[in-house]
C-alpha positions in Angstrom: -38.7 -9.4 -2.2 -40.2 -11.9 0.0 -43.2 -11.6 1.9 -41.6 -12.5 5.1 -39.0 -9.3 4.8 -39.0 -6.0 5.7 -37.7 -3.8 3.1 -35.3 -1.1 4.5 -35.7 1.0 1.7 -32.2 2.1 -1.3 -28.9 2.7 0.5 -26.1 3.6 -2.3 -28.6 2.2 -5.0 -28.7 -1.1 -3.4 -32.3 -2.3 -2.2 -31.8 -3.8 1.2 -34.5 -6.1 3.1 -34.5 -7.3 6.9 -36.3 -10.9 6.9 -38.1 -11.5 10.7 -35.8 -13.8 11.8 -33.3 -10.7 12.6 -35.8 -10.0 14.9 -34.1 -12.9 17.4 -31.3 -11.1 18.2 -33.2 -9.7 21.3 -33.7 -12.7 22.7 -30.0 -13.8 21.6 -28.8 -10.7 23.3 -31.0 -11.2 26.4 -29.7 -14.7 27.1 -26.1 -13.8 26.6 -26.5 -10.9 29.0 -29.5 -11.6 31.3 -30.1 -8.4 31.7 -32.5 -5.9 29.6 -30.7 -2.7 29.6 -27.6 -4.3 28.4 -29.5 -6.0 25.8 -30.6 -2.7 24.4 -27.3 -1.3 24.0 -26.1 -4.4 21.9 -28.2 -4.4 19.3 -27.3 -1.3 17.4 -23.7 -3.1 17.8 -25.0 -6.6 16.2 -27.4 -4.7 13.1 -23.2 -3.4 12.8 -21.7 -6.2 12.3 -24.4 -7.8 9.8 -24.3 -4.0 8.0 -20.1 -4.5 7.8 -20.6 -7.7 6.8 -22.2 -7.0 3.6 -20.6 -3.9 3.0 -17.3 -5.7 2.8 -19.2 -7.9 0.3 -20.7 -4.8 -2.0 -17.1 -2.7 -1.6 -15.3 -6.2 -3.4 -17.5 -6.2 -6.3 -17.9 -2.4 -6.9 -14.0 -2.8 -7.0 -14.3 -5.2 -9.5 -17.2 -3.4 -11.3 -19.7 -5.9 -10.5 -23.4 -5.3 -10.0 -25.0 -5.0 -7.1 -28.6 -6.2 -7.1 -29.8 -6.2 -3.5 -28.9 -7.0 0.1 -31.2 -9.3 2.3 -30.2 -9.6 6.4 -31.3 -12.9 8.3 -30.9 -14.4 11.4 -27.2 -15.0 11.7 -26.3 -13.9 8.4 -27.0 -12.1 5.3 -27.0 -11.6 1.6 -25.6 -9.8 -1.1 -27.1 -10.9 -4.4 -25.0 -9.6 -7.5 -24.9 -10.3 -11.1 -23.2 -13.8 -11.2 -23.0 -14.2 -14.6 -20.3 -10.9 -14.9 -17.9 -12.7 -12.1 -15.0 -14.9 -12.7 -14.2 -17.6 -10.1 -11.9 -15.0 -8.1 -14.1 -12.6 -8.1 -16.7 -15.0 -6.3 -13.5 -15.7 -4.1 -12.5 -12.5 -3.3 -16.2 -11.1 -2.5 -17.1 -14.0 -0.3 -13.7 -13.0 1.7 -14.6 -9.1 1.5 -17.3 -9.4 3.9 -15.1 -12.1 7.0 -12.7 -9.1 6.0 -14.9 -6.2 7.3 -15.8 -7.9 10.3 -12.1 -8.3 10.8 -11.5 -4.7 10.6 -14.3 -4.2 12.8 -13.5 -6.0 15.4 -9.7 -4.5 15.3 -11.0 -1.5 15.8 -13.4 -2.2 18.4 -10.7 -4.3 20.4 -8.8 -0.9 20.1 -11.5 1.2 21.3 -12.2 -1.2 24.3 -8.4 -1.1 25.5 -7.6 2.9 24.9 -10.5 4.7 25.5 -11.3 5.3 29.2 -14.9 4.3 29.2 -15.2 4.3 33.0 -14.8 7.4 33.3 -18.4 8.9 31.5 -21.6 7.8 32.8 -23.2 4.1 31.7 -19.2 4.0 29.9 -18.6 0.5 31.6 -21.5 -1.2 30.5 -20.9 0.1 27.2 -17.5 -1.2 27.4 -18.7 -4.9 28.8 -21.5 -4.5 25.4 -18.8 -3.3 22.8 -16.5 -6.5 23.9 -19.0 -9.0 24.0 -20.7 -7.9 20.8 -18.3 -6.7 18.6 -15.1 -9.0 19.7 -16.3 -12.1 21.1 -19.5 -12.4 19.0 -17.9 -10.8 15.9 -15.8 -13.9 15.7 -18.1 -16.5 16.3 -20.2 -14.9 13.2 -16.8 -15.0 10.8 -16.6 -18.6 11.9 -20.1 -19.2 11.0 -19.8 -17.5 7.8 -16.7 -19.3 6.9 -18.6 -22.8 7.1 -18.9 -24.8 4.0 -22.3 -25.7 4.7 -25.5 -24.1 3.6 -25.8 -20.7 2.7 -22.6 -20.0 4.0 -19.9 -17.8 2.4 -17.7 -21.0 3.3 -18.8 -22.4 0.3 -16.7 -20.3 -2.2 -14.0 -18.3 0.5 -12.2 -22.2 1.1 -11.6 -22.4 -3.0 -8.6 -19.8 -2.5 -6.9 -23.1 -1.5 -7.6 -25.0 -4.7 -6.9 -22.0 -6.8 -3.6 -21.2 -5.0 -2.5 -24.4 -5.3 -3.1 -25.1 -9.2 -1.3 -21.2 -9.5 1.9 -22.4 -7.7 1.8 -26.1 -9.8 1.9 -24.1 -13.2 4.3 -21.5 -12.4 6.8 -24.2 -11.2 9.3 -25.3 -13.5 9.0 -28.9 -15.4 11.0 -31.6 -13.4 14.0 -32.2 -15.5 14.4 -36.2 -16.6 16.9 -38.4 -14.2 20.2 -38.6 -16.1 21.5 -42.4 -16.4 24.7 -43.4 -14.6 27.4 -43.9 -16.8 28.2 -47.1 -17.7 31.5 -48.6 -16.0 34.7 -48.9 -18.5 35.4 -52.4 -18.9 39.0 -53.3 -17.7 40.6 -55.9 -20.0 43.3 -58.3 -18.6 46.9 -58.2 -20.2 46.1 -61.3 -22.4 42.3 -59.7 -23.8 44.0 -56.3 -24.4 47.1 -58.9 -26.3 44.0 -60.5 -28.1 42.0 -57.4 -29.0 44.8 -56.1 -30.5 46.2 -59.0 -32.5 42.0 -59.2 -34.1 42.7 -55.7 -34.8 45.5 -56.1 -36.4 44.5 -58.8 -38.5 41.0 -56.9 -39.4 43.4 -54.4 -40.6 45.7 -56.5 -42.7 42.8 -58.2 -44.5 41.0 -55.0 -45.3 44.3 -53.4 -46.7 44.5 -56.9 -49.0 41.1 -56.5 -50.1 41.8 -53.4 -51.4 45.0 -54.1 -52.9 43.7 -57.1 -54.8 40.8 -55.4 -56.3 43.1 -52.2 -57.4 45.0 -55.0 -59.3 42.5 -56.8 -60.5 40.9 -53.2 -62.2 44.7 -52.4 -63.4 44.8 -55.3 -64.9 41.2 -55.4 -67.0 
């Protein structure tokens, strides 16, 4: 572990670290909501959505019996470290998607909570509200379009290769691309004379052959 992380001790077997930087999510909270109290009550909700995050990454690759071999938080993001070596290239697709994935559930969810639930009507239920909205819709989506850049340490990186794989799927399962058949050729029309000519050769071609043969059965006869 690094020296500049926090270690949060073994959840499920996993070791899981919290590096400082984590730490600027009060200050992120503070300046979206100007106001203390409310900041408070959304960080619980952001350590969520980093936690969903890379649970969505660890459920993917205990599906696909991978091993798990720690979990880091940052700033904006985290990190699920695994054993690379056991993972085909869809499996490094389908774990960078697992974690966008959980976030997408969780903000479902929370978009549902927000809309049914009558908040207003229990003490401090409207700021919780306003927090829950802001934190785990609004921000929630920002973060899946930050993890979804190909830049950096980004799960962007391996998620946008479903599109190459896809594609090279869908070009070998289609059928070859049968040959262009020639046109065929146009019947030449002879004029009365040329079919009068063609069959006078013929004719004659026939005679002489008939001759030949005739002469030379003879000629044997004869010997």
């Amino acid at each position: 572990m690094r020296q500049d992380s926090w270690s949060l001790g073994i959840w499920g077997r996993i070791p899981v670290s919290m590096h400082w930087t984590v730490l600027l999510a009060f200050a992120w909270m503070y300046l979206v909501f100007m106001d203390a109290v409310l900041m408070l009550l959304s960080i619980p909700f952001v350590f969520l959505i980093f936690a969903v995050h890379e649970l969505g990454h660890v459920i993917v690759l205990r599906r696909r019996k991978i091993a798990v071999t720690g979990v880091s938080l940052w700033g904006i993001h985290g990190e699920t470290s695994y054993n690379e070596y056991a993972a085909k290239p869809g499996d490094v697709v389908a774990v960078a998607w697992g974690g966008v994935g959980a976030q997408a559930i969780l903000m479902l969810l929370a978009l549902g909570l927000t809309q049914l639930v009558p908040f207003s009507a229990v003490p401090f239920g409207g700021e919780l509200a306003l927090v829950m909205f802001v934190v785990l819709v609004k921000l929630n989506i920002f973060l899946m379009i930050v993890a979804l850049l190909p830049i950096g340490p980004f799960d962007g990186h391996a998620a946008w290769q479903v599109i190459r794989r896809t594609r090279a799927k869908l070009k070998a399962k289609a059928p070859p691309k049968a040959k262009p058949v020639p046109p065929p050729e146009p019947e030449t029309q002879l004029s009365g004379e040329q079919q009068q000519e063609a069959d006078a050769a013929a004719e004659k071609e026939a005679a002489d052959l008939i001759r030949r043969l005739t002469g030379k059965s003879d000629t044997e006869h004869r010997g």
